[in-house]
N, CA, C and O of each residue as an XYZ file, in Angstrom:
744
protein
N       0.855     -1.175      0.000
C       0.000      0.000      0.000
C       0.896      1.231      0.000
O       1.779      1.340      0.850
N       0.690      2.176     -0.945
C       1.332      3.241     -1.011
C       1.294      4.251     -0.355
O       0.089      4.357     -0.126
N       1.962      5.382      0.286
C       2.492      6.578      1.442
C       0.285      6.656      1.727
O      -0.489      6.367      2.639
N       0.158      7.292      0.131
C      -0.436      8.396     -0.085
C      -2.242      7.387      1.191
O      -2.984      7.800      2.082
N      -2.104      6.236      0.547
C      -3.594      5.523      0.523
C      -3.283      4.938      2.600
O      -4.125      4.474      3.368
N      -1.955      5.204      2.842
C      -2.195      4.788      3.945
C      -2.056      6.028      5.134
O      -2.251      5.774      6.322
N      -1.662      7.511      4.607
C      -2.372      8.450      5.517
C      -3.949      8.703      5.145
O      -4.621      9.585      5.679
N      -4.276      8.097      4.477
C      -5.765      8.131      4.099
C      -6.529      7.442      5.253
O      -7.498      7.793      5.927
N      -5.736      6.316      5.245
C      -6.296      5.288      5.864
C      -6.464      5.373      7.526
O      -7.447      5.070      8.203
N      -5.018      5.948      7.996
C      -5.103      6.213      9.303
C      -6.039      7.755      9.880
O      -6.782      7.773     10.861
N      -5.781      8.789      9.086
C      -6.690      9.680      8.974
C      -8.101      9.385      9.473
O      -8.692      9.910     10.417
N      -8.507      8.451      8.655
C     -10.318      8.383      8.343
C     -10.169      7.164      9.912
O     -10.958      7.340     10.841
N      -9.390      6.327      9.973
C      -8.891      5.649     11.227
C      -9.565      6.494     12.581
O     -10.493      6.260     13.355
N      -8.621      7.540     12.427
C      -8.841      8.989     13.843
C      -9.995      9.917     13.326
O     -10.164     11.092     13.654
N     -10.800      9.141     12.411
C     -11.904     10.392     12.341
C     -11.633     11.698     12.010
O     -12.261     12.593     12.576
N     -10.661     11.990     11.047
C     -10.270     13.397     10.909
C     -10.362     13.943      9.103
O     -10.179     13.164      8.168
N     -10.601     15.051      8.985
C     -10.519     15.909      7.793
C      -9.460     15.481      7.407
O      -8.645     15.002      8.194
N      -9.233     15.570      6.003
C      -7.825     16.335      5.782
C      -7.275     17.726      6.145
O      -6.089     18.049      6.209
N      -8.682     18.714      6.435
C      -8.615     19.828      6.811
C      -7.923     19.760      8.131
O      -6.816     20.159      8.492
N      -8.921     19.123      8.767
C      -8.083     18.807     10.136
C      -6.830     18.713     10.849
O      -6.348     19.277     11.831
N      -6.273     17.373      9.632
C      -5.066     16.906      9.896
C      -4.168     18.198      9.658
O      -3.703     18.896     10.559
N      -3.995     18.408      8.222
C      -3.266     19.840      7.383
C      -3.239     20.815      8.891
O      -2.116     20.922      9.383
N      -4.223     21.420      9.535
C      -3.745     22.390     10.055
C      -3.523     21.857     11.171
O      -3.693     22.721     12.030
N      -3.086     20.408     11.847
C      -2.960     20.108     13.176
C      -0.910     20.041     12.805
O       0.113     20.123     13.485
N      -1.167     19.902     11.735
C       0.233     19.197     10.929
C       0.996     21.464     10.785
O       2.165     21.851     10.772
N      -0.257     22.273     10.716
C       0.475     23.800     10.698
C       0.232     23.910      9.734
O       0.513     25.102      9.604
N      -0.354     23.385      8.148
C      -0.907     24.305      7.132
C      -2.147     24.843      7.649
O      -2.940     24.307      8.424
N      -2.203     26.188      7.005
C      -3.271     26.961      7.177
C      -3.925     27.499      6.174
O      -3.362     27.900      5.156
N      -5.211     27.554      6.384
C      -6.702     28.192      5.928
C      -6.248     27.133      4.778
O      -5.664     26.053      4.875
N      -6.842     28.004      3.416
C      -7.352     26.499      2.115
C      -6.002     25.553      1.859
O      -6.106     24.557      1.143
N      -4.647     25.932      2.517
C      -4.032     24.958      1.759
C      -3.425     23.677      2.880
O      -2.568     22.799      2.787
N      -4.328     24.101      3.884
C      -4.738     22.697      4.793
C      -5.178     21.410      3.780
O      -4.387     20.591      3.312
N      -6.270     21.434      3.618
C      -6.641     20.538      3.033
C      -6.454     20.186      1.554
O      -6.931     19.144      1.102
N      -5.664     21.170      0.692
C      -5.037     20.908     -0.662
C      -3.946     20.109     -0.372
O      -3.610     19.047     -0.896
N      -3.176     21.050      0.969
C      -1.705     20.218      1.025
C      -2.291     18.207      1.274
O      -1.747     17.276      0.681
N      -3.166     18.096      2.019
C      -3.525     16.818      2.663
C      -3.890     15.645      1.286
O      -3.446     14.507      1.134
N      -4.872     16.441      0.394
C      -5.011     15.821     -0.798
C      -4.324     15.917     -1.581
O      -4.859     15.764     -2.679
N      -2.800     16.209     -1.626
C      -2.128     15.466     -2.617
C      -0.866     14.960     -1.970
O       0.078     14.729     -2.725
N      -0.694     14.725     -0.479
C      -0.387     13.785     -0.420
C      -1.208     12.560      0.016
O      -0.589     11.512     -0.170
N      -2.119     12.447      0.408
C      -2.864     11.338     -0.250
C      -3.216     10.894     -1.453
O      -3.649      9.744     -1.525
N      -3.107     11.716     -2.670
C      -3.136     11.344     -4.120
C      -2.152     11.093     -4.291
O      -2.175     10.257     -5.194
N      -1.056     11.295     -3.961
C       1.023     11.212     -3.975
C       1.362     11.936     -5.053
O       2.346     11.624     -5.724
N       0.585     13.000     -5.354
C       0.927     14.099     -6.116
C       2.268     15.135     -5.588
O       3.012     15.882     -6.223
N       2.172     14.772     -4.073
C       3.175     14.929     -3.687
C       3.550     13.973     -2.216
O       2.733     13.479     -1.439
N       5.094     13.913     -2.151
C       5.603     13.237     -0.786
C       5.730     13.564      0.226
O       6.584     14.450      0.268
N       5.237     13.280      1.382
C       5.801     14.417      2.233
C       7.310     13.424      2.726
O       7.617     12.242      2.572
N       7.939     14.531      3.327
C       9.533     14.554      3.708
C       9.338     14.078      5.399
O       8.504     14.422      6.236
N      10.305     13.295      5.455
C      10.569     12.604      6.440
C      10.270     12.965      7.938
O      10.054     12.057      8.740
N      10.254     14.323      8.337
C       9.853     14.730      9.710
C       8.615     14.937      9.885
O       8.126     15.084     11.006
N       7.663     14.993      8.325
C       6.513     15.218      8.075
C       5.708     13.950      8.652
O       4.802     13.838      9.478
N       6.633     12.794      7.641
C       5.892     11.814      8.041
C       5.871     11.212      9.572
O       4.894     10.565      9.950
N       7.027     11.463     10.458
C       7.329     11.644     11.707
C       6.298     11.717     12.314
O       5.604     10.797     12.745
N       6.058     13.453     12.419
C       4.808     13.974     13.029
C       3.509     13.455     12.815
O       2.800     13.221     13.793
N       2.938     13.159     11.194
C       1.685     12.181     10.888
C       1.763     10.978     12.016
O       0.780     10.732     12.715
N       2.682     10.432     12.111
C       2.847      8.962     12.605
C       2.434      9.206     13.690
O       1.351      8.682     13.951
N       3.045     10.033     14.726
C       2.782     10.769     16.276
C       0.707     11.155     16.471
O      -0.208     10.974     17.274
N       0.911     11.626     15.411
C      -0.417     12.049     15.700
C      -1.665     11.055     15.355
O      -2.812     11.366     15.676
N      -1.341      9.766     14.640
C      -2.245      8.623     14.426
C      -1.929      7.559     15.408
O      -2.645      6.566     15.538
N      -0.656      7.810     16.225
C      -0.260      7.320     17.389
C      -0.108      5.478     16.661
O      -0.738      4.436     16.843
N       1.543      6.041     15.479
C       1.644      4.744     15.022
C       2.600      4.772     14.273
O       2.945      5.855     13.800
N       3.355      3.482     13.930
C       5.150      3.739     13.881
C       5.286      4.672     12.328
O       4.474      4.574     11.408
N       6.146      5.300     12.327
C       6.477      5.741     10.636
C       6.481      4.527      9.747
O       6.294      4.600      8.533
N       6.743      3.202     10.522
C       6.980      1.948      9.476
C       5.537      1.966      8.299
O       5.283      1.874      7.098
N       4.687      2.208     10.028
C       2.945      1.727      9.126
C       2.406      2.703      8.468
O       1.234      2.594      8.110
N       3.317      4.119      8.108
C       2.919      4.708      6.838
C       3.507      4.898      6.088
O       3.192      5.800      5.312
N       4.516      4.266      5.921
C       5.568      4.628      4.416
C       5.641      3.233      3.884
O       5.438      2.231      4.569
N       5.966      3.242      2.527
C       5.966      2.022      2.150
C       6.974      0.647      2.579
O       8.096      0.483      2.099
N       6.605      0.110      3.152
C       7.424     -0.800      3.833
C       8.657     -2.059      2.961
O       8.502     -3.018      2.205
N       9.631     -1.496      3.481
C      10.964     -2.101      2.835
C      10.473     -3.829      3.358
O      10.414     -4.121      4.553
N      10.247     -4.552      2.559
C      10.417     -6.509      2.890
C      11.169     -6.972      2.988
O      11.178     -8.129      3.409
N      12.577     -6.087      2.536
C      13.619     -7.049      3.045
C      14.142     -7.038      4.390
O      15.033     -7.802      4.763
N      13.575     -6.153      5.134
C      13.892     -5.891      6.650
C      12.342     -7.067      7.444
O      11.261     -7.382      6.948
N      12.715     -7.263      8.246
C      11.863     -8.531      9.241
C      10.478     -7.484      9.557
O       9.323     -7.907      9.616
N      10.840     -6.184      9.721
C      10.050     -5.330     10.633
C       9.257     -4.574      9.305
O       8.300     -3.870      9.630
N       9.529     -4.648      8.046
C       9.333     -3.927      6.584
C       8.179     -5.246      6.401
O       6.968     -5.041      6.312
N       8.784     -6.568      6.368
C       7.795     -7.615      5.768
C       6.243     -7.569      7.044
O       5.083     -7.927      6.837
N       6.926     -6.939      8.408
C       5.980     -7.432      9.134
C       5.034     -6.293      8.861
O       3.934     -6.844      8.876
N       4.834     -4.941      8.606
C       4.032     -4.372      7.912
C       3.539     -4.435      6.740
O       2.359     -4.087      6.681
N       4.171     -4.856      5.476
C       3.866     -5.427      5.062
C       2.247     -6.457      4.909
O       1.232     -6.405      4.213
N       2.649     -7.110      5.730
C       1.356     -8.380      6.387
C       0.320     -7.641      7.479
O      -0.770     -8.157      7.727
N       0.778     -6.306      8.153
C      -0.269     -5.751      8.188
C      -1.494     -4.633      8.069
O      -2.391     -4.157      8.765
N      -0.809     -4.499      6.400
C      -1.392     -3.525      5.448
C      -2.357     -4.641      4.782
O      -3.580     -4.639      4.640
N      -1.651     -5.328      4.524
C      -2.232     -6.859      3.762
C      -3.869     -7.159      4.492
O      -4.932     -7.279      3.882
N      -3.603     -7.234      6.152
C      -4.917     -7.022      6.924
C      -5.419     -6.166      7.076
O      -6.431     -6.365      7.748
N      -5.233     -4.877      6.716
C      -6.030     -4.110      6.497
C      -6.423     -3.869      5.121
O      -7.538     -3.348      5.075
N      -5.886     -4.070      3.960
C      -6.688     -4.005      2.782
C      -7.477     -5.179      2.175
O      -8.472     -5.006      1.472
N      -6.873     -6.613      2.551
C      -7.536     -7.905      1.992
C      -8.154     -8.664      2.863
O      -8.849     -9.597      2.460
N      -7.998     -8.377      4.313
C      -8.608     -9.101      5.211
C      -7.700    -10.500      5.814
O      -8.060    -11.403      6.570
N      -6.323    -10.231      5.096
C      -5.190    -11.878      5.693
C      -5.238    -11.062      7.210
O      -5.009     -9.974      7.738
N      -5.803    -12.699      7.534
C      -5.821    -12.771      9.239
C      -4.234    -14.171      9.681
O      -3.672    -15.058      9.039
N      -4.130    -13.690     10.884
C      -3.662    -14.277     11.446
C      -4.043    -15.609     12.062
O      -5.179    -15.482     12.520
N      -3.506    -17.014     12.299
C      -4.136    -17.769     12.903
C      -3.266    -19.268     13.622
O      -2.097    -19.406     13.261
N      -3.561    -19.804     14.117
C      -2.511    -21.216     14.320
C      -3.831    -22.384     13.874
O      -5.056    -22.435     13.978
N      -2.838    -23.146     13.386
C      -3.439    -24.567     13.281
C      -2.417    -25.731     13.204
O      -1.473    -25.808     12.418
N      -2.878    -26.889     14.447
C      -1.534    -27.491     14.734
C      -0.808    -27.191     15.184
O       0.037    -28.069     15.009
N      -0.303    -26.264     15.906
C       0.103    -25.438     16.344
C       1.227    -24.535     15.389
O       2.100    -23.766     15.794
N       0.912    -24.878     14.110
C       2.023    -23.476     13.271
C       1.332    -22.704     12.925
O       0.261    -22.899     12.349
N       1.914    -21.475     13.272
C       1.186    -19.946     12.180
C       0.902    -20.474     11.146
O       1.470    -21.461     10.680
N      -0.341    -19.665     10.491
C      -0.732    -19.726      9.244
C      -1.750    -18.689      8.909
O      -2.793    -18.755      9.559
N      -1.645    -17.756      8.028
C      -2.240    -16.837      7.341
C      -3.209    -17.547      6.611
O      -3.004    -18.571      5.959
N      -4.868    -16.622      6.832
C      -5.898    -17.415      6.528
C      -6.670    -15.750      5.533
O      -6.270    -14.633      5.859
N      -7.550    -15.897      4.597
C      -8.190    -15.222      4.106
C      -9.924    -14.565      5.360
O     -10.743    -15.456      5.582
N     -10.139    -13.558      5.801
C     -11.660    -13.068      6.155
C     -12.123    -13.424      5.134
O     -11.719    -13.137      4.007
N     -13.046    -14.109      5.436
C     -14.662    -14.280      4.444
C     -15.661    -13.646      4.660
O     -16.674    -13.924      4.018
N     -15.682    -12.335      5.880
C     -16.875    -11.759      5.936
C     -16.800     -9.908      4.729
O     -17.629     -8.997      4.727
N     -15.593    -10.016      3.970
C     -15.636     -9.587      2.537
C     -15.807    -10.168      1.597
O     -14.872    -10.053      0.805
N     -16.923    -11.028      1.142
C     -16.926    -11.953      0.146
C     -16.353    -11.753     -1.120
O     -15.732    -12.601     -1.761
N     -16.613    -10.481     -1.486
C     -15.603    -10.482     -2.714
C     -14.238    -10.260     -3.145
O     -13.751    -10.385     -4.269
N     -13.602     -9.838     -1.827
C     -12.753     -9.856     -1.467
C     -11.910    -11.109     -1.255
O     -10.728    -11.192     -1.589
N     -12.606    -12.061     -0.681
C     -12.493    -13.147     -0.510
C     -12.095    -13.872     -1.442
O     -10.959    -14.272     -1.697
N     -13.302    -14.079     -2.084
C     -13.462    -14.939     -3.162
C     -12.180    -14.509     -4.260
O     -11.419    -15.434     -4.541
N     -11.893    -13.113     -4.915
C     -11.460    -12.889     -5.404
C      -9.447    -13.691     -5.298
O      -8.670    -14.180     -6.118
N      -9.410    -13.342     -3.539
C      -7.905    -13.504     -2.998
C      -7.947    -15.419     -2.821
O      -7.018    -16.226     -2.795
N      -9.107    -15.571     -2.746
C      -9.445    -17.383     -2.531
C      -8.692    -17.866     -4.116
O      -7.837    -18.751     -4.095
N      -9.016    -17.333     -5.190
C      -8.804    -17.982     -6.002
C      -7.446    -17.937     -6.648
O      -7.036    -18.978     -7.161
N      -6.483    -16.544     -6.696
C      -5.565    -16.485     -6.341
C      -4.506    -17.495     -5.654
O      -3.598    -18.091     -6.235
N      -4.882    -17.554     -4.084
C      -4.351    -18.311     -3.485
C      -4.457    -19.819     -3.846
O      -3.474    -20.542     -3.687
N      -5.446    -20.233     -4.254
C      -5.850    -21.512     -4.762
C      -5.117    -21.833     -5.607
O      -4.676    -22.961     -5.389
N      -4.564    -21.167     -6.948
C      -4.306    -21.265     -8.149
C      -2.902    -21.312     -7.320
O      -2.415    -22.429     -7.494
N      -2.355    -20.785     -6.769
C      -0.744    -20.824     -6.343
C      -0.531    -22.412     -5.296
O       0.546    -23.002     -5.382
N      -1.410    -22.850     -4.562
C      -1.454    -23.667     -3.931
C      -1.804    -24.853     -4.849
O      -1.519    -25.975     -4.431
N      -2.402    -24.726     -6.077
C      -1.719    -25.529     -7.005
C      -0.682    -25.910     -7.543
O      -0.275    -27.046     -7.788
N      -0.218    -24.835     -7.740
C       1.231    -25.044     -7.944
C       2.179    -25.263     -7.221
O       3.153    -25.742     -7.801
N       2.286    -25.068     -5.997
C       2.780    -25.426     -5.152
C       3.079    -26.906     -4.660
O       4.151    -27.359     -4.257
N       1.508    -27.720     -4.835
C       1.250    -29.427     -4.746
C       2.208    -29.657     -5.636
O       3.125    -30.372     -5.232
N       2.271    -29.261     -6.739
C       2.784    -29.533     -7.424
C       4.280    -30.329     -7.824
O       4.663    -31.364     -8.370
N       4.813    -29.158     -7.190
C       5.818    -28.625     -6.883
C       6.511    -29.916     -5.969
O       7.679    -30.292     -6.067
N       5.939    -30.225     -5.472
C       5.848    -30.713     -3.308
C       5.889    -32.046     -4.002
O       6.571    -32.977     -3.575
N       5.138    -32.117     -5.088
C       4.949    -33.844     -5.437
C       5.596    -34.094     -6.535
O       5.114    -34.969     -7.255
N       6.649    -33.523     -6.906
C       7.619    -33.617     -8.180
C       6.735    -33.500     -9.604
O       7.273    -33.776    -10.677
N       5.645    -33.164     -9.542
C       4.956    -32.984    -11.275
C       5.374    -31.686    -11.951
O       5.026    -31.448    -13.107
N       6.326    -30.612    -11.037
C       6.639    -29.898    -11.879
C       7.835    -29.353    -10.923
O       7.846    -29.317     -9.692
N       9.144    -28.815    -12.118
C      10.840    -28.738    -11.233
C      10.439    -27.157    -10.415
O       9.587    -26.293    -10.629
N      11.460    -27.314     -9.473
C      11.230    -25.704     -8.858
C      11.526    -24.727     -9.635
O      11.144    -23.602     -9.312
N      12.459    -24.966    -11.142
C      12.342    -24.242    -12.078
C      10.928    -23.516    -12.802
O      10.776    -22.333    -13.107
N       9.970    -24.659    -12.958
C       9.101    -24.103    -13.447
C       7.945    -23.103    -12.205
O       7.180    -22.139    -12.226
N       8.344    -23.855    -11.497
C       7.404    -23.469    -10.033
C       7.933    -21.610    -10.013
O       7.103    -20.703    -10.069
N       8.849    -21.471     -9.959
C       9.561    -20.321     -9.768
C       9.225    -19.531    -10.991
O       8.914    -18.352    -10.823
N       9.247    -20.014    -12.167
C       8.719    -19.593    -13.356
C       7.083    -18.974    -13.560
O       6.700    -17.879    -13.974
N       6.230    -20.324    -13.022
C       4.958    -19.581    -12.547
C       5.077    -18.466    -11.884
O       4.951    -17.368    -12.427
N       5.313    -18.614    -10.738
C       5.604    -17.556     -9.831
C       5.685    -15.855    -10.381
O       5.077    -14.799    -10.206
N       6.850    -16.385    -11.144
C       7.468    -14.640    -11.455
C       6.535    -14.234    -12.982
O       6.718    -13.221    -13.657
N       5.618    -15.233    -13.238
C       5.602    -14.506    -14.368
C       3.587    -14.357    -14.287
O       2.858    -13.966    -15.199
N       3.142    -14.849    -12.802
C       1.586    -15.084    -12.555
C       1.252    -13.272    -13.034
O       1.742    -12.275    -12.504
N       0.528    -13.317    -13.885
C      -0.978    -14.158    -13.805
C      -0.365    -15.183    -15.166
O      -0.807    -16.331    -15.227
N       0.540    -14.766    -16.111
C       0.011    -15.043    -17.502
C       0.544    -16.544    -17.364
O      -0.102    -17.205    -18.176
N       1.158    -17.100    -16.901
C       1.260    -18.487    -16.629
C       0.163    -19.285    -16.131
O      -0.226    -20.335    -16.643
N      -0.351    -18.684    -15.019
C      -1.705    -19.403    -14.922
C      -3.047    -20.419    -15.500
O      -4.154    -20.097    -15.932
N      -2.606    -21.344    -15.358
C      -3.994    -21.800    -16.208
C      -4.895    -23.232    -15.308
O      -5.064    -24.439    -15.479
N      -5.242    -22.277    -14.414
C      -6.359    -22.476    -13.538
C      -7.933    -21.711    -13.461
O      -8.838    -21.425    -12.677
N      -7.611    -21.640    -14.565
C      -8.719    -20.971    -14.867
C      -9.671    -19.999    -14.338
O     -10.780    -19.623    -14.716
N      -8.741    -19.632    -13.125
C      -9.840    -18.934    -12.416
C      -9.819    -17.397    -13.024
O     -10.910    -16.856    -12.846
N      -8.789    -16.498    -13.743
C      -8.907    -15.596    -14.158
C      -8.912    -15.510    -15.674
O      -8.025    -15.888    -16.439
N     -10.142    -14.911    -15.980
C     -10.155    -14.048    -17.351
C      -8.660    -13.489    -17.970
O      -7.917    -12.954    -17.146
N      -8.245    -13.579    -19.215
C      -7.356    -13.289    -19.569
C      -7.989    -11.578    -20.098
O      -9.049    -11.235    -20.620
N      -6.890    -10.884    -19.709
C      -7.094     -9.618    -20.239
C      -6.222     -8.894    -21.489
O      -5.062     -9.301    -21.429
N      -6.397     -8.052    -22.480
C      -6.275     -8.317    -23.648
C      -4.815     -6.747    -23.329
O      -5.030     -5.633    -22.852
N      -3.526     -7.313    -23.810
C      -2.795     -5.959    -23.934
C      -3.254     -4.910    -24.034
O      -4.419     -4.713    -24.380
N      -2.212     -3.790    -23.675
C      -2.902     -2.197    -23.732
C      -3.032     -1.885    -25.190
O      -3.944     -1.143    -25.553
N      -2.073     -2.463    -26.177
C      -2.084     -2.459    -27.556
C      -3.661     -2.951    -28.010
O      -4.551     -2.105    -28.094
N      -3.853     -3.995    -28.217
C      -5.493     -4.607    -28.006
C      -6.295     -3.878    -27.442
O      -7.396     -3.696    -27.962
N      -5.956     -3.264    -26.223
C      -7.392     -3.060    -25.737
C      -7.034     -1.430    -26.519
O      -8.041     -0.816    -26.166
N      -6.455     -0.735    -27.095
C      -6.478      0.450    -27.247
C      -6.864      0.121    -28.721
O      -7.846      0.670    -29.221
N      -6.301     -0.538    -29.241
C      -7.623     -1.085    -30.849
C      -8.668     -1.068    -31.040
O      -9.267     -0.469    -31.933
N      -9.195     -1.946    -29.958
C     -10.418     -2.105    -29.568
C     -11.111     -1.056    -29.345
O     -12.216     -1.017    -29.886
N     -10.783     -0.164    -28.690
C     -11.283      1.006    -28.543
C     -11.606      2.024    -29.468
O     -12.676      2.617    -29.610
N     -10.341      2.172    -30.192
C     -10.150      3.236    -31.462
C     -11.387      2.252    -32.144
O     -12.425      2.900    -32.008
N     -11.640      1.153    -32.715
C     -12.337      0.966    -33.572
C     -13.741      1.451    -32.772
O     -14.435      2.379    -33.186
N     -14.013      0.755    -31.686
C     -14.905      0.854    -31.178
C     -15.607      2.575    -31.516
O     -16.596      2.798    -32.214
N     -14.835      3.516    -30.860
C     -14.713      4.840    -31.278
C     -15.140      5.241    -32.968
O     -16.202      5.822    -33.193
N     -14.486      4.979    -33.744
C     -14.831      4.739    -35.420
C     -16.526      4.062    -35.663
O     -17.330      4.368    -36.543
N     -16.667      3.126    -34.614
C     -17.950      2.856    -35.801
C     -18.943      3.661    -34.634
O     -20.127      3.658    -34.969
N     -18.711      4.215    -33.576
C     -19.620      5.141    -32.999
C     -19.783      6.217    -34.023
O     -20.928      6.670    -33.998
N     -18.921      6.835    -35.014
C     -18.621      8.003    -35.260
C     -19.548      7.701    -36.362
O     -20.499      8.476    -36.463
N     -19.471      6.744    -37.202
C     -20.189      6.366    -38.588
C     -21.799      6.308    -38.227
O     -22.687      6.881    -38.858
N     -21.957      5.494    -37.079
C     -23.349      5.455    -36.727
C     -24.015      6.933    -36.112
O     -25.168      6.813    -35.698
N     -23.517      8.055    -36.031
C     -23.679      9.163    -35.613
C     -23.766     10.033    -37.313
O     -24.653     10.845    -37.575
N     -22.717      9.656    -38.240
C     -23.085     10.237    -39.472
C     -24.209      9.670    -40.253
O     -24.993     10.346    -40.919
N     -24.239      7.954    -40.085
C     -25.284      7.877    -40.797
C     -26.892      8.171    -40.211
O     -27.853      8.221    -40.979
N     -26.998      8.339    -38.845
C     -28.030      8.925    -38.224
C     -28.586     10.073    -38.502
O     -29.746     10.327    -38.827
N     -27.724     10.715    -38.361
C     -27.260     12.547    -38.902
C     -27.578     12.453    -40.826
O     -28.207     13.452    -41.175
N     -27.400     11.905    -41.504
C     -27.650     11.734    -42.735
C     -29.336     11.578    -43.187
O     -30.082     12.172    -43.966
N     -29.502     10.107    -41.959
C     -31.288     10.343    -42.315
C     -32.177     10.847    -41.718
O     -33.367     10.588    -41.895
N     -31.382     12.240    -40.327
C     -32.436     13.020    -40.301
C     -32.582     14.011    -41.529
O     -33.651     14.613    -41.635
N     -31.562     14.226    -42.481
C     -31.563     15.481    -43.138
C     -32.508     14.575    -44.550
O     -33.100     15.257    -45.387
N     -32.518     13.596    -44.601
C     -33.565     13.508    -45.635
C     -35.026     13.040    -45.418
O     -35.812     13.009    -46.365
């Protein structure tokens, strides 16, 4: 989750404006709340003592609003809990090992991250039971979605394609507007 969507997040968290925040933060009158909306749009960044003070005042580490580095233990562990706050991965034991479980009381949310996970936990069996080398496993991996063929996602058509698609689409709007335009005039 990016700077901008997670002072959003803690913001609306503490019940506050952007107006609010902006002038608790010392902007004043209208560019309180301009300054607030664009760094929540990340039109702009704020600078490091900025984000300091935000953190202080949502009463929460600078980790859990800047984008969190994964290669640090404490980066991945935010990470996982941005993850619970945007997808609903809960925490849980079974057997007694940790294990990250999907909320189902976002169903589409759910469903959506269910199938995902499913499709990788295919591959994974996989993997586990020699039907495919960790070469290819790793291959899925880096190259999901378009490797996928679990059918659970719709293939979506390049930006090239879909911008064809469009332009034509666009073109025969334009013809059906002249030839409309043609037989009102006769």
């Amino acid at each position: 989750m990016a700077i901008g969507k997670r002072i959003r997040f803690f913001r609306n968290r503490k019940g506050m404006t952007q107006k609010q925040l902006g002038e608790i933060l010392g902007f004043l009158g209208k560019t309180s709340d301009v300054r607030m909306a664009q760094y929540e749009t990340e039109a702009r960044t704020p600078k490091h003592d900025l984000v300091k003070e935000m953190a202080n005042i949502f009463d929460v580490s600078t980790h859990a609003l800047t984008v969190p580095d994964i290669d640090t233990n404490i980066g991945l562990m935010h990470t996982l809990f941005a993850l619970e706050d945007m997808y609903g991965l809960k925490i849980g034991e079974i057997d007694g090992e940790i294990c990250l479980r999907l909320d189902k009381s976002d169903y589409s949310t759910y469903s959506s991250m269910f199938d995902m996970f499913h499709a990788w936990r295919e591959q994974a069996a996989k993997l586990e039971q020699g039907e495919i080398t960790k070469e290819e496993y790793d291959q899925w991996r880096y190259k999901y979605p378009e490797l996928d063929t679990s059918k659970h996602w719709a293939k979506v058509p390049s930006q090239a394609v879909s911008d064809m698609l469009m332009e034509e689409f666009q073109k025969s709007e334009k013809e059906e507007k002249k030839t409309a335009k043609k037989k009102k005039q006769k």
